[in-house]
C-alpha positions in Angstrom: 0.0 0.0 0.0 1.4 3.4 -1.0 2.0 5.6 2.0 1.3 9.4 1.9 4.1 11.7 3.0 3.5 15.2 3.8 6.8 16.5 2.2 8.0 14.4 -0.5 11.6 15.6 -2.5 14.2 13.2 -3.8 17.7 13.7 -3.8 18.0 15.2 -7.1 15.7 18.0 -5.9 17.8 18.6 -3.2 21.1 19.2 -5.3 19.6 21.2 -7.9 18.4 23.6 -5.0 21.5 23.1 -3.3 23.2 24.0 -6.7 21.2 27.1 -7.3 22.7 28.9 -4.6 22.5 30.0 -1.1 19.4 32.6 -1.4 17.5 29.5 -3.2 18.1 27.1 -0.5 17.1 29.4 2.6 13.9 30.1 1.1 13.0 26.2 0.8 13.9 25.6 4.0 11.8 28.3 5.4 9.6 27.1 3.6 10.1 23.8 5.4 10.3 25.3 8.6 6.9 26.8 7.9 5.6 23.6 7.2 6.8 22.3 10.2 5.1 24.3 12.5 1.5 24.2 10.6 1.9 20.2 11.3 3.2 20.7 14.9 0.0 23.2 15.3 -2.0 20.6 14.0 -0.8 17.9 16.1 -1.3 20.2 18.9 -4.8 21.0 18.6 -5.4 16.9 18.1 -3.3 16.0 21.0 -5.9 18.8 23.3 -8.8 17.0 21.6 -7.4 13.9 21.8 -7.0 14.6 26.1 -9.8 16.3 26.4 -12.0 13.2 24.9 -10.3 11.0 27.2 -10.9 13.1 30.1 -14.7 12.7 29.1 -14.3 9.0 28.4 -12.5 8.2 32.3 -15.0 10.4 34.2 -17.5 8.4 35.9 -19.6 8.7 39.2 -16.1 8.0 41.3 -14.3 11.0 39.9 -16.9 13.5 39.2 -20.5 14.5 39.6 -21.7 12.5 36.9 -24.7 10.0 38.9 -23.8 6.5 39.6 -26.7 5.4 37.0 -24.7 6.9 34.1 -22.1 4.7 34.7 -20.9 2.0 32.2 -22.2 -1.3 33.5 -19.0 -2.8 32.1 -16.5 -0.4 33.4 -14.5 -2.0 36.5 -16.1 -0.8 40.0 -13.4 1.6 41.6 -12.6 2.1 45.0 -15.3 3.6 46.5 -14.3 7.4 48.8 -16.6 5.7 51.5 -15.5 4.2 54.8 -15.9 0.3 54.6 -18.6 -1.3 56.9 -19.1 -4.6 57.8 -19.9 -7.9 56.6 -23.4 -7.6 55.2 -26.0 -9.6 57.2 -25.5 -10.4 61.3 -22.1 -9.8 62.7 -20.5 -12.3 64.6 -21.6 -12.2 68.6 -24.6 -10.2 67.5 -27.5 -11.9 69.5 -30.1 -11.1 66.3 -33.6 -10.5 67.0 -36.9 -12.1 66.3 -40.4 -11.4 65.8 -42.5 -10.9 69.0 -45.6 -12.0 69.9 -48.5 -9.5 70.9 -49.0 -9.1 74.7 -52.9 -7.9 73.9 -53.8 -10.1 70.6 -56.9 -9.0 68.8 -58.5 -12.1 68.4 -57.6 -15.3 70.1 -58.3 -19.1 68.8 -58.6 -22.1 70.8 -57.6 -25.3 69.4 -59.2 -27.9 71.2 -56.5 -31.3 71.5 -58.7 -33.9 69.4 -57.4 -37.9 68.5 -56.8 -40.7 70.7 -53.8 -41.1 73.6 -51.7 -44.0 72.9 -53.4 -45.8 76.3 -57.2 -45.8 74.2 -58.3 -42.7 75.9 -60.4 -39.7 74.5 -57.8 -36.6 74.9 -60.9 -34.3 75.0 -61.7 -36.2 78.2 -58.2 -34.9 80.1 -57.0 -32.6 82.3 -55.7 -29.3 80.7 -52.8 -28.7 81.4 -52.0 -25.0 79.8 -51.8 -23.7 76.1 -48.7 -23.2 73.6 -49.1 -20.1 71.9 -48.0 -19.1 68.5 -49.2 -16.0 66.7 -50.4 -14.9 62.9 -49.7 -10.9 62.5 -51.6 -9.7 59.8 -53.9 -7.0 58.2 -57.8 -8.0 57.7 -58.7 -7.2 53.9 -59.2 -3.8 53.8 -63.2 -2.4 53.4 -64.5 1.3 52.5 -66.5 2.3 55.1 -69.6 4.5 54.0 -70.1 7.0 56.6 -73.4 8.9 56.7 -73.9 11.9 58.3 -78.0 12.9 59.1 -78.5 16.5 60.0 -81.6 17.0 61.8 -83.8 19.5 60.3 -86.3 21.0 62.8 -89.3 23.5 62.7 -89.7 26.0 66.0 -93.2 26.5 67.2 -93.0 29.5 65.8 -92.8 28.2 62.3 -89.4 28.8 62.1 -87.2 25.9 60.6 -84.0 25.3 61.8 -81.2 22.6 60.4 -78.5 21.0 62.0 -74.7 21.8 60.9 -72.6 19.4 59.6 -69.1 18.9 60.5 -66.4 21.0 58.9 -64.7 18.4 56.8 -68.1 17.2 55.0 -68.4 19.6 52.4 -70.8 18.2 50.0 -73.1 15.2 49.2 -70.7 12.9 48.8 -66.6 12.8 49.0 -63.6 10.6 50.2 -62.2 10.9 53.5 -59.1 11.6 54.9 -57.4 8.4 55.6 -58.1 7.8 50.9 -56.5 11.1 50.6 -53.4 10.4 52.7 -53.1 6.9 51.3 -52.9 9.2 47.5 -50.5 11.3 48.8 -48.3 9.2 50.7 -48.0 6.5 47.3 -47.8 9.7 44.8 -45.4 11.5 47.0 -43.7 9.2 49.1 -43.8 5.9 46.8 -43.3 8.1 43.6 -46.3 5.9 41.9 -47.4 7.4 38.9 -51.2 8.5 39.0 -52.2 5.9 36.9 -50.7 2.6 39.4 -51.9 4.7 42.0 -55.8 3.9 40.4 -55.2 0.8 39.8 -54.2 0.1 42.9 -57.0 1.2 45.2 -59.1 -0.2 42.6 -57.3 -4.1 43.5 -57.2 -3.2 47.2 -60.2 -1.3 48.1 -62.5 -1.6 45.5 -62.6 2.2 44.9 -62.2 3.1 40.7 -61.0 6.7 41.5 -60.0 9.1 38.0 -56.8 10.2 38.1 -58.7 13.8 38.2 -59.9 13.0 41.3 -56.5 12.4 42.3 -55.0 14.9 41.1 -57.6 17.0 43.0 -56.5 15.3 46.0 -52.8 16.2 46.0 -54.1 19.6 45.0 -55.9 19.6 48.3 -53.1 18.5 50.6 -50.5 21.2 48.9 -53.2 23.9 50.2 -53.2 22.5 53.6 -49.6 22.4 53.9 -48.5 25.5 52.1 -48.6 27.6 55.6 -46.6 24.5 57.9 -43.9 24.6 55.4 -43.9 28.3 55.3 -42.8 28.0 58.8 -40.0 25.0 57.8 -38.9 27.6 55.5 -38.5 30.5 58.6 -37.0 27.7 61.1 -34.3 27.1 58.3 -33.5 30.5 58.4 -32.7 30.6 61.6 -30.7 27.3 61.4 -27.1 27.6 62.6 -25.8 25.4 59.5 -28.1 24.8 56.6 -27.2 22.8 53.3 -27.6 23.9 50.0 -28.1 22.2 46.6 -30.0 22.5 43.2 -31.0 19.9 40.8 -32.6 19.9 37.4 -36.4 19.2 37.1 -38.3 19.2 34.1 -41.9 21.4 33.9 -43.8 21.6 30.9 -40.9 20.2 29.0 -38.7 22.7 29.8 -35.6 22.8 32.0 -36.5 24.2 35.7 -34.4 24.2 39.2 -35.2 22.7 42.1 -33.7 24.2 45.0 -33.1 22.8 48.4 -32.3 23.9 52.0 -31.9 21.3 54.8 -30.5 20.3 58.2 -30.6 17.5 59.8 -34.2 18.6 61.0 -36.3 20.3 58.2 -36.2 20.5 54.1 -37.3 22.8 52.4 -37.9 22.4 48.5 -38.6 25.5 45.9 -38.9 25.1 42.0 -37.8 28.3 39.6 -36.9 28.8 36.4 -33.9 30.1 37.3 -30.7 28.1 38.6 -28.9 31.2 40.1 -29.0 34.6 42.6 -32.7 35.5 41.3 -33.9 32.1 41.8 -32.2 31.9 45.4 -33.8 35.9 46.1 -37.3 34.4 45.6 -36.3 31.5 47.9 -36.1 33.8 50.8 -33.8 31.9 52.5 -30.2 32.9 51.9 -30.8 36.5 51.8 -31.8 36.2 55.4 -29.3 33.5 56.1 -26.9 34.4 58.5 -25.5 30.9 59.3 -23.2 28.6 58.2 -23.8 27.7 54.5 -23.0 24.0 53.1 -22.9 24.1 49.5 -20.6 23.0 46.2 -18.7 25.9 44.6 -21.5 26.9 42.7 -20.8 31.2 42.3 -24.2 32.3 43.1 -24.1 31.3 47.0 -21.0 33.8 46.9 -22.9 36.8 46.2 -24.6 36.5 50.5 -21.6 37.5 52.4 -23.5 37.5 55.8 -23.1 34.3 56.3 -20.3 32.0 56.4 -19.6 29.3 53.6 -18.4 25.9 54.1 -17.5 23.7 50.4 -18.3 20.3 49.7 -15.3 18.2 50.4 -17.1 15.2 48.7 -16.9 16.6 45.5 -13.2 17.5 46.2 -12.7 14.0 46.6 -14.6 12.5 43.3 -12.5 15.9 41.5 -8.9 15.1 43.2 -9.4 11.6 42.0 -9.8 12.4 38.7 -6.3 13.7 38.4 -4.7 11.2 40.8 -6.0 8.7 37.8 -3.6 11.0 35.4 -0.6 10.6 37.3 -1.0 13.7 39.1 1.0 13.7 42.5 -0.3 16.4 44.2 -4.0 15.5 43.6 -2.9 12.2 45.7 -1.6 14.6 48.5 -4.2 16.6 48.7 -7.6 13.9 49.0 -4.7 12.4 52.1 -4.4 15.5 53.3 -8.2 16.1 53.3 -9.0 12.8 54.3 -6.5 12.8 57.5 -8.5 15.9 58.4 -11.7 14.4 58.4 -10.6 11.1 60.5 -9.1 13.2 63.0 -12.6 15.3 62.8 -14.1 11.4 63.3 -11.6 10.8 66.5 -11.6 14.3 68.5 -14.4 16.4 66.9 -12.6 19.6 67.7 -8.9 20.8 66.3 -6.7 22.7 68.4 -5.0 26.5 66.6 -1.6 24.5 66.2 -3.3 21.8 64.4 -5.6 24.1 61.8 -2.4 26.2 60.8 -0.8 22.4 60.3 -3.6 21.5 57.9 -3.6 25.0 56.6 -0.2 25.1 55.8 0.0 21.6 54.5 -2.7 22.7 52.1 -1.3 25.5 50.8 1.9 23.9 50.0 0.3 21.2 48.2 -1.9 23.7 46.5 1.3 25.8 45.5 3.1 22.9 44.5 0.5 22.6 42.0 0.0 25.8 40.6 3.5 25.3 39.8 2.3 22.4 37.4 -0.7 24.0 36.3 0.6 27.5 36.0 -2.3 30.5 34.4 -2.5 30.3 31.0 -1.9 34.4 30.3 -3.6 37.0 28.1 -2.0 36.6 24.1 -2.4 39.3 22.1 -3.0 37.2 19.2 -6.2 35.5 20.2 -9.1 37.8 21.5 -11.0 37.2 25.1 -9.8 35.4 28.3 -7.7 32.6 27.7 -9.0 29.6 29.0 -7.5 28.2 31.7 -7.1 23.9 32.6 -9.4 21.9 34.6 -6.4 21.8 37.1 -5.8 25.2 37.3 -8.9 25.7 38.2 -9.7 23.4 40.9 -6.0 24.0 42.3 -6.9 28.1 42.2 -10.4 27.8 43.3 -9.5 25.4 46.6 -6.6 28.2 47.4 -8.9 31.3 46.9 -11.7 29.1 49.6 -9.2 27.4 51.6 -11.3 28.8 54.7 -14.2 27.4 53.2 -13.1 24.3 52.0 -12.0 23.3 56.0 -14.3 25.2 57.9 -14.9 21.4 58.7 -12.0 21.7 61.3 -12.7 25.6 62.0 -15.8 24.9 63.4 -16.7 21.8 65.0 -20.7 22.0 63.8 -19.6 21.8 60.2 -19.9 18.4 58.3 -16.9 17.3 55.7 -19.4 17.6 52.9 -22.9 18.2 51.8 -24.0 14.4 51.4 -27.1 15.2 53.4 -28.0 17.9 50.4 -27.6 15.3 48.0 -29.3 12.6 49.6 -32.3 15.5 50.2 -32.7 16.3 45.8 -32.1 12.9 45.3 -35.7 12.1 45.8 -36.7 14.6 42.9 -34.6 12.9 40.7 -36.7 9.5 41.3 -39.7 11.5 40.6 -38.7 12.6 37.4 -37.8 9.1 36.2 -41.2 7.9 37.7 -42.7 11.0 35.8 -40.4 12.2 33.5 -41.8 15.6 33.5 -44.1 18.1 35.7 -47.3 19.1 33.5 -47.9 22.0 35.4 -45.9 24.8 37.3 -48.0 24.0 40.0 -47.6 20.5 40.0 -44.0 20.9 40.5 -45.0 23.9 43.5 -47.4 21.3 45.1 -44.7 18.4 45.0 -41.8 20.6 46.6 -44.3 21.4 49.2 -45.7 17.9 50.1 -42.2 16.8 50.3 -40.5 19.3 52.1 -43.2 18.2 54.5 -42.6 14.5 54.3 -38.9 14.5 54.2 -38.9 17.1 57.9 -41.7 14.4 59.3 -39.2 11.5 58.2 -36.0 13.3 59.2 -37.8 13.7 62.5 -38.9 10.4 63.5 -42.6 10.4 62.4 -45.0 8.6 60.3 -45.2 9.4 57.2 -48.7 8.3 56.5 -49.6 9.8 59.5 -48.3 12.9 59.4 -49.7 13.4 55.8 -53.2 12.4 57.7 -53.1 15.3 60.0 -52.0 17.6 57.3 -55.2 16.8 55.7 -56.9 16.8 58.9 -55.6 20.3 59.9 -55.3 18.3 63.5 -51.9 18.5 65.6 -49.9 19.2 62.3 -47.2 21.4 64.3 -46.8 18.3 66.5 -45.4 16.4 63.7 -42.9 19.1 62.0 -41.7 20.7 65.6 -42.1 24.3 64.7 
């Protein structure tokens, strides 16, 4: 096969150029040199593509923010940034526990001893002795109970008729009750069951064929309720010494909106927007009041409240740092030990003493530094118009130097987590909605589900039933009992 070459001359060329004299033979190879470089520019702008596809190729949910379900299914599992547990299952010397039996049973059953001993007698004609007991626990099938309220209508003496009133929750001639509602909302909202399972379902198990409409209606109806408890999740937050901070992307009426979150380990608070940034945050009403400790990742807009404090996600530090320690990068292998020492020692003694934050300080810097050194600025050219643009390195190195505060006020203050894993685990839950959904239809669709479960997640996070806290949402009975405002 005949090979291409990029400058092809034989040696005759070469003499007669040679032989033509001196001002001849600089101008080819200029002309070479030229050459030259337009290849070597060439390569050059391959060789970034070349990197910069690999880069994309190598990143998974281990060493970015990309989410563990985009991962290749055929990609080797990595070593996970986790502390190991334990064997799953019992652990050895672990006395394990069984189900027990009802002191108070609802229903007991005799079972009367019935045959023949092996001496010829009845054993219904001996002496009882006592009873071994064993239990069944289980739900009777479940029935819809019709309920119907009668109010008296009665005529005065006088002539005047008078009518009974009828309690505040029965409305008109005929409507579900409270504990159907709940059961909608806790399956929509808390089960992420589409509208249409959610029918079929209380049609198998109750015998009720309820629209989706009607449903609908119902979540519609619980949102309402709630709107003013979560308005007061929303003030507590505020309040909050440390609150975390995260944003995810939902989908409403097919088009890209943010979800928004706020959370301790206490209350959540969710709030759609068009918007991912500042304006979106504004109409929050949280941050601009904040005067806490924020958790967040390095997203800009949370820079723009400087009354509070900020603290940065280590965990995407981590998943960042050992991106680059997978490209042979030394000081990214410094700095996750350096991180990750800080944190046990966070695990072991929960406070840091001055001498021991300028340690970590100073070691950071220096790693940091040492980088920089690598991954210098790329600076302004004259040649090529706007800001030049700088490395993934650079960046990270520059941005964890500029925040160093921020990035271990971890160890500064002993209230502050590593990271903002409890963010993360709170917008998680949207993302499960959308796959169940793929899409809100509505803008207040979206509203009514960042309101139901800002309520759910605060009842979960602090202890209660889920089912029945949604019930005395509904109810309007005891709510603030269930959210502790």
């Amino acid at each position: 096969m005949k090979q291409n070459k990029l400058i092809d001359i034989r040696d005759e060329q070469i003499e007669d150029i040679y032989g033509a004299g001196k001002a001849t033979t600089i101008s080819f190879i200029k002309t070479l040199i030229d050459k030259i470089n337009s290849i070597g520019e060439i390569v050059k702008k391959q060789q970034e593509e070349i990197d910069k596809l690999k880069s994309i190729i190598s990143k998974d949910s281990h060493n970015s923010n990309k989410p563990p379900s985009s991962d290749s299914p055929y990609k080797k599992q990595t070593k996970s940034l986790r502390k190991k547990g334990g064997k799953v299952g019992g652990q050895k010397g672990h006395k394990g526990t069984t189900l027990k039996q009802s002191k108070n049973p609802n229903e007991i059953i005799k079972i009367k001893a019935k045959g023949k001993c092996s001496c010829g007698k009845n054993l219904a004609d001996g002496k009882l002795k006592g009873y071994e007991k064993r239990q069944v626990i289980d739900f009777p099938m479940i029935e819809v109970k019709t309920t119907e309220y009668q109010a008296e209508i009665v005529e005065c003496n006088c002539g005047e008729v008078h009518k009974a009133d009828f309690p505040a929750e029965v409305k008109v001639k005929a409507q579900y009750g409270a504990n159907i509602k709940s059961l909608v909302v806790y399956l929509k909202h808390y089960g992420f069951m589409s509208y249409e399972r959610i029918s079929e379902f209380l049609e198998d198990v109750i015998n009720q064929k309820i629209s989706q409409g009607t449903l609908v209606n119902m979540i519609n109806e619980c949102a309402v309720n709630l709107e003013p408890y979560v308005e007061k999740i929303k003030e507590k937050l505020t309040d909050e010494t440390v609150v975390h901070f995260d944003e995810t992307g939902i989908r409403i009426e097919a088009s890209l909106h943010w979800l928004h979150s706020a959370g301790n380990e206490m209350y959540t608070y969710y709030f759609p927007h068009k918007k991912r940034g500042k304006k979106a945050m504004d109409v929050m009403g949280i941050l601009p009041r904040f005067k806490g400790i924020a958790v967040h990742d390095h997203w800009d807009s949370y820079y723009h409240y400087i009354q509070c404090l900020h603290s940065l996600c280590n965990s995407h530090h981590l998943r960042e740092l050992t991106f680059f320690e997978e490209q042979n990068e030394g000081w990214a292998a410094k700095l996750k030990e350096c991180l990750l020492e800080a944190k046990a020692e966070k695990e072991k003694h929960g406070r840091f003493s001055k001498a021991r934050i300028k340690y970590y300080r100073m070691r950071m810097y220096r790693i940091l530094n040492a980088g920089l050194k690598i991954h210098p600025e790329e600076k302004f050219q004259k040649k090529k118009r706007g800001r030049p643009k700088q490395s993934k390195a650079y960046n990270l190195l520059k941005r964890m130097k500029k925040r160093i505060d921020d990035v271990l006020r971890f160890i500064l203050n002993s209230v502050v987590p590593f990271d903002n894993n409890l963010s993360e685990r709170d917008v998680r839950m949207a993302k499960v909605q959308q796959k169940v959904s793929g899409t809100f239809r509505s803008f207040q669709g979206g509203k009514n589900f960042c309101i139901i479960r800002s309520y759910i997640s605060t009842a979960r996070k602090q202890g209660q039933s889920v089912f029945k806290a949604i019930c005395a949402g509904l109810k309007k009975s005891n709510i603030l009992g269930f959210i502790n405002c």
